[in-house]
DOSETOR-753933 format. One record per residue (C-alpha): residue in one letter; x, y, z. Coordinates in pm, whole numbers, plus 50000, padded with zeros to 5 digits. Example, Ala and Ser with C-alpha at 12.3 -4.5 7.8 and 13.67 -1.06 7.14 Angstrom:
A512304955050780
S513674989450714
! end
This chain:
X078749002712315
X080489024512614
X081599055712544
X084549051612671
X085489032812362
X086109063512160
X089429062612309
X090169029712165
X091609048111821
X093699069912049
X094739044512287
X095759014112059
X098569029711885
X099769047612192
X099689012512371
X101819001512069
X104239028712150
X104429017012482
X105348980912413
X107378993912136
X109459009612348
X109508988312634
X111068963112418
X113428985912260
X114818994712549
X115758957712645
X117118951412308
X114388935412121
X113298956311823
X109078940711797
X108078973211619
X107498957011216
X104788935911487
X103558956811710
X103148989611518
X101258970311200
X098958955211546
X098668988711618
X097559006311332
X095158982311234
X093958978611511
X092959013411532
X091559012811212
X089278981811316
X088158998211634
X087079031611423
X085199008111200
X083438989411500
X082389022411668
X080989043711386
X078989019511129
X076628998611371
X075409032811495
X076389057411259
X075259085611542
X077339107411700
X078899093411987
X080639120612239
X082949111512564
X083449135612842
X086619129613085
X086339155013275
X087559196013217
X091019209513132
X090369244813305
X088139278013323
X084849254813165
X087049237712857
X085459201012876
X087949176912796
X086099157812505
X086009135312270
X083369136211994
X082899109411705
X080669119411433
X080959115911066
X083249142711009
X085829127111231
X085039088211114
X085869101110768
X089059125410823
X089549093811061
X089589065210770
X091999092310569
X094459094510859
X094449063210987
X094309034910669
X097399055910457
X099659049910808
X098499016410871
X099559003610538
X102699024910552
X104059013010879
X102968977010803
X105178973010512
X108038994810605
X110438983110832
X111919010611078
X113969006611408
X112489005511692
X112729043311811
X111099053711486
X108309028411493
X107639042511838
X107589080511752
X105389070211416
X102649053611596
X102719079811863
X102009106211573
X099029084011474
X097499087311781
X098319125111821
X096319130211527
X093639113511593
X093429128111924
X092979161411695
X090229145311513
X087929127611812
X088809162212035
X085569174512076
X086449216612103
X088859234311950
X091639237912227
X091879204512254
X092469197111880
X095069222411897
X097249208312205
X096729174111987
X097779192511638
X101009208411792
X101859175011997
X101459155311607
X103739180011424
X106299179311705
X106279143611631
X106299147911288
X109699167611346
X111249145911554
X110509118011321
X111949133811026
X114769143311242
X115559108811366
X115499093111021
X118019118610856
X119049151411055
X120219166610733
X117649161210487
X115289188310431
X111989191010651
X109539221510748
X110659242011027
X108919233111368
X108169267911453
X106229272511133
X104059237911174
X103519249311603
X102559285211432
X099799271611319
X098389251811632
X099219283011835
X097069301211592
X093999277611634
X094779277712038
X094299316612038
X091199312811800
X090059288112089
X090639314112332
X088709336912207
X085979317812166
X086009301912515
X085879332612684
X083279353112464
X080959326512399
X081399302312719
X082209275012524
X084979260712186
X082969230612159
X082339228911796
X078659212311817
X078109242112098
X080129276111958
X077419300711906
X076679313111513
X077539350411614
X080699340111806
X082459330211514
X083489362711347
X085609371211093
X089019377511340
X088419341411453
X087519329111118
X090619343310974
X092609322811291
X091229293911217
X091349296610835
X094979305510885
X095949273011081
X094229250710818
X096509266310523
X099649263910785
X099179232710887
X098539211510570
X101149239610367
X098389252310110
X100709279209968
X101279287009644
X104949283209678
X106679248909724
X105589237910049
X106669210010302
X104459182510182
X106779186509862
X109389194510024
X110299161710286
X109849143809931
X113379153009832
X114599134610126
X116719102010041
X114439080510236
X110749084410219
X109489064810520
X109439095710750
X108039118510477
X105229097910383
X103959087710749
X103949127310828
X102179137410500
X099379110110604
X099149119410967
X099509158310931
X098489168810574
X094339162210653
X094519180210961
X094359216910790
X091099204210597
X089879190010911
X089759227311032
X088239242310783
X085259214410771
X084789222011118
X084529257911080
X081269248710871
X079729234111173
X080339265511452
X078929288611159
X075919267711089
X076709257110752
X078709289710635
X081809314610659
X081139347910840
X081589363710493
X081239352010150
X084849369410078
X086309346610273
X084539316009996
X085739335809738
X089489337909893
X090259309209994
X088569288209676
X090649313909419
X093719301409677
X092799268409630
X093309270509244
X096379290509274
X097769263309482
X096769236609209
X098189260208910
X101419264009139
X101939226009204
X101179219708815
X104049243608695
X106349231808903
X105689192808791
X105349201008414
X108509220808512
X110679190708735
X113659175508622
X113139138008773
X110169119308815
X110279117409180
X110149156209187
X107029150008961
X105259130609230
X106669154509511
X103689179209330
X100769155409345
X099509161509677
X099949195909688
X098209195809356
X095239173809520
X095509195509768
X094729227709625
X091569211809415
X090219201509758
X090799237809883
X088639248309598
X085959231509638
X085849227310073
X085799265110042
X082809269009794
X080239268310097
X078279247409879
X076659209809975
X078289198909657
X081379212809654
X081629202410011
X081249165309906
X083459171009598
X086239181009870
X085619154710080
X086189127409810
X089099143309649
X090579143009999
X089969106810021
X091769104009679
X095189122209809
X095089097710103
X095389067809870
X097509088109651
X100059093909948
X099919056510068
X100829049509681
X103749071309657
X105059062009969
X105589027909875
X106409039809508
X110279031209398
X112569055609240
X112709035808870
X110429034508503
X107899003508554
X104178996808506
X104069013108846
X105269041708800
X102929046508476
X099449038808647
X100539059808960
X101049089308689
X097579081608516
X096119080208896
X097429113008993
X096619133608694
X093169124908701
X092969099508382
X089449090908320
X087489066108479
X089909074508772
X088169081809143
X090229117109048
X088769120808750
X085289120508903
X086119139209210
X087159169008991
X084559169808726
X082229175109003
X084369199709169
X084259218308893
X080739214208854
X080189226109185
X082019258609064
X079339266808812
X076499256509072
X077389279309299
X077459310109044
X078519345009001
X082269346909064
X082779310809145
X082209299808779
X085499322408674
X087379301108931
X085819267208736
X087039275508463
X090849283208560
X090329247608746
X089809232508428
X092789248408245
X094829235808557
X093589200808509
X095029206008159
X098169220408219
X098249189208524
X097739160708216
X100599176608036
X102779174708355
X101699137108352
X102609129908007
X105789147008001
X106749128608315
X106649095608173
X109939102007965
X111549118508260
X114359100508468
X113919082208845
X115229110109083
X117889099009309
X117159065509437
X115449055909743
X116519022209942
X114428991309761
X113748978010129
X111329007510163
X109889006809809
X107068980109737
X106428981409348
X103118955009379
X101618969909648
X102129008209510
X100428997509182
X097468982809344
X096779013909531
X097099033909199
X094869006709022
X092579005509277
X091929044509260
X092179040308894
X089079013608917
X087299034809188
X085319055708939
X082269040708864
X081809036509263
X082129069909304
X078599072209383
X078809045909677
X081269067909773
X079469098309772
X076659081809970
X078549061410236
X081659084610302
X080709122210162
X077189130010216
X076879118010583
X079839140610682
X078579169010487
X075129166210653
X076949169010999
X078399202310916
X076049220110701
X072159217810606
X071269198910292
X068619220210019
X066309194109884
X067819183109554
X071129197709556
X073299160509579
X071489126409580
X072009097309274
X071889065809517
X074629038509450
X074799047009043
X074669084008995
X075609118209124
X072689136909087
X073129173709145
X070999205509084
X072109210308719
X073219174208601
X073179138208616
X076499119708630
X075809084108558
X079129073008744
X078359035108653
X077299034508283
X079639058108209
X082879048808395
X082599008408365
X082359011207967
X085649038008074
X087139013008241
X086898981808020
X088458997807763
X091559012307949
X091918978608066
X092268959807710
X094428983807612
X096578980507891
X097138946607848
X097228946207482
X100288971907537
X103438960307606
X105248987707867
X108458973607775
X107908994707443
X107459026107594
X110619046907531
X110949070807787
X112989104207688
X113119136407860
X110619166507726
X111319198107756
X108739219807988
X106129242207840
X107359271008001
X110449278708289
X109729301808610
X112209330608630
X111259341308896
X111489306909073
X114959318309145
X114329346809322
X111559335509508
X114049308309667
X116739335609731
X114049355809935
X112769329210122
X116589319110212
X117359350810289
X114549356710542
X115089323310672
X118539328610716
X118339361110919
X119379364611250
X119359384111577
X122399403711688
X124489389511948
X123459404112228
X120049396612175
X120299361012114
X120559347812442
X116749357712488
X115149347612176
X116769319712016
X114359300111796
X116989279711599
X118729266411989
X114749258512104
X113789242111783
X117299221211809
X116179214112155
X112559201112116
X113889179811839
X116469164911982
X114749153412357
X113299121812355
X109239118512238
X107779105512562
X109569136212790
X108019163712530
X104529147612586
X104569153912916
X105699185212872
X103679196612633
X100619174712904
X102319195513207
X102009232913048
X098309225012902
X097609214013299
X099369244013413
X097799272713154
X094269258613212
X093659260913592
! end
């Protein structure tokens, strides 16, 4: 196949755009068509170019200035972060129904962040990063101007952050190519950089972040497109960082760090869901809760825990398609989503964790402690679940964007996807693992039935189909009409939740004095690069990477 086919999962949804708004313009709205075409599309031509070869496949168009190769690289990193991106938005903008200008600006942030994932250096996935959450802001923005949404500056913060780490590595080393980035060129400054985009960009704080945030929103149609599109990206970064350092961090503090973060982030999301007043601000906690066990584990420096991240990331891109599509009232739907996102065994969750936390204890010393506060988390998460059931809707999102069936069979499907776990672990973990760090002999194998690690044997087959049989004859034995659902009191309230709000409104309320404000206005440019139209920010954004690189 031609190289230049690795721009077919770029190019397809920006053709879409195109035609989108082409018609639009002239009064036809053809998006439901043309951006489902699009999507898929994509998702077919990622499929076609990665598993007849399964190689790393690499595209060069040419330079963007002072030796920066414009690039694009497939390998099995990006064919997996790919899949996660790519199938969540598909199914999302094939069953939602927009207008035309927002089917336009969704599909364009498809292909903006997929251009992050094929770039094949790190300058060029963060020009495609900061052109995605743009997009992602001008999406929310064109939906519903006053519902909440993160703040531009602090989603471009983050891109800008990777472009200096790029920087820095194309002029000491020659080269931010991440196959090419010397070992000894990654230090700890540019480490920290890129460590520090990954946690901006995907909002792995142990506050409430923006992936929780956009899920107060009355309508969930922008919110759950961005999540999809943006929310991998972060991860993406910190994969990739295995690769320039051969496997590794510079220092093992920064393992330690960002893992303990990672279960902070988990523990924060849990205790503000066994905490929420609606169910809807229940679900709002799931993917940063995912989020923060993938953290844990991506950060171990481990093979295992590696692969352990990897699946659990595939889990929170079902889990987002799910709630996207999930409707605001009690149901059977709502009640396996729940079970799906807390990890009920023989869940694909409930695997992906036990091995995460296995991979704790594998890796030793001080990463054991953090296993075991993983596993009191994962407690404290079931309790969250259970208490949710009795909890009321939220408030309401319109039924024409809420599909019931569909949203259950994503939840059942994850639900059922624990005894392949191990096909998973083969197919979709291991080979992108083995691109980014060296494999010891015995430290994850099992074939098609088992995870076989160092320490254990997890027969994912004999052990989850038995799992599974049973949860399903119980299920249908039940009848969910009889379920009473009551509100539960929380195990505990934050008092200092309060406070922590007031701060952050108060330092996101300050201002400059007058006379100052005429230079540096961030509020008047962040109105401004919401408000233009899409297609004159690209080029834009196109003109001042042209004009900063030569």
């Amino acid at each position: 196949m031609p190289s230049i086919a690795l721009l077919a999962p770029v190019l397809l949804p920006l053709i879409a755009a195109g035609v989108i708004t082409a018609f639009g313009l002239s009064g036809l709205n053809v998006g439901p068509i043309v951006v489902s075409t699009g999507a898929w599309t994509a998702v077919l031509a990622l499929l076609v170019l990665w598993l007849p070869v399964r190689s790393t496949q690499e595209l060069n168009l040419g330079q963007l200035g002072f030796g920066t190769p414009f690039q694009l690289r497939l390998d099995a990193v990006a064919f997996a972060f790919g899949l996660m991106v790519l199938v969540p938005s598909a199914l999302v903008l094939t069953l939602q129904r927009r207008s035309w200008q927002e089917a336009a600006i969704g599909v364009l942030g498809v292909a903006a962040a997929m251009g992050a994932i094929e770039a094949g250096g790190v300058v060029l996935t963060a020009l495609a990063g900061g052109t995605a959450a743009t997009l992602a802001i001008v999406q929310l923005d064109t939906e519903d101007v006053r519902a909440p949404r993160p703040r531009w500056s602090m989603l471009l913060a983050a891109w800008l952050a990777l472009s200096w780490a790029g920087v820095i590595l194309q002029v000491r080393s020659g080269t931010a190519a991440y196959a090419a980035v010397p070992v000894s060129a990654l230090t700890a400054p540019v480490f920290a950089l890129v460590a520090l985009a990954g946690l901006m960009g995907s909002g792995l704080v142990p506050w409430r972040s923006w992936p929780a945030e956009v899920w107060s929103r009355p309508s969930l149609r922008a919110a759950g497109l961005v999540v999809a599109t943006l929310y991998p990206l972060g991860f993406y970064l910190l994969v990739r960082a295995y690769e320039m350092g051969d496997g590794r961090y510079p220092q093992v503090a920064f393992h330690a760090v960002l893992a303990s973060l990672g279960v902070v982030v988990a523990l924060g999301a849990a205790v503000r869901a066994q905490s929420a007043a609606t169910r809807r601000g229940f679900f709002a906690e799931v993917i940063p809760g995912i989020g923060g066990f993938a953290l844990m584990t991506v950060a171990l420096g481990t093979p295992l825990g590696l692969v352990a991240g990897l699946i659990t990331l595939a889990f929170a891109a079902a889990m987002t398609a799910c709630l996207s599509l999930l409707p605001d009232r009690a149901g059977p739907a709502s009640l396996v989503t729940i079970a799906a996102a807390v990890g009920l065994p023989p869940a694909l969750g409930f695997g992906a964790r036990i091995v995460g936390i296995e991979s704790t204890f594998e890796a030793g010393d001080f990463f054991g402690f953090i296993g075991v506060a993983a596993a009191v988390v994962w407690v404290l998460w079931m309790v969250a679940g259970a208490r949710a059931t009795g909890l009321p809707a939220g408030r309401g999102r319109p039924a024409a964007e809420s599909f019931p069936r569909v949203a259950m069979a994503v939840a059942a499907l994850t639900l059922a996807a624990g005894p392949a776990m191990a096909v998973i672990q083969t197919a979709f973990a291991n080979p992108a693992q083995a691109d980014v760090m060296s494999l010891p002999p015995g430290s994850v194998s099992g074939g098609l039935t088992s995870v076989v690690t160092v320490t254990t044997v997890l027969p994912v087959v004999a052990l989850f189909v038995p799992l599974l049989i049973i949860g399903v004859l119980a299920y249908g034995a039940a009848s969910t009409a009889l379920i009473r659902t009551q509100p539960r009191p929380s195990l505990f309230s934050l008092p200092w939740a309060g406070a922590i709000d007031r701060l952050r409104e108060a330092v996101s309320s300050a201002s400059l004095p007058e006379q100052y404000r005429s230079i540096v206005d961030f509020r008047a440019l962040e109105a401004a690069a919401v408000g233009g139209r899409p297609l004159i920010w690209l080029a834009s954004l196109a003109a001042l990477a042209f004009a900063v690189t030569r």
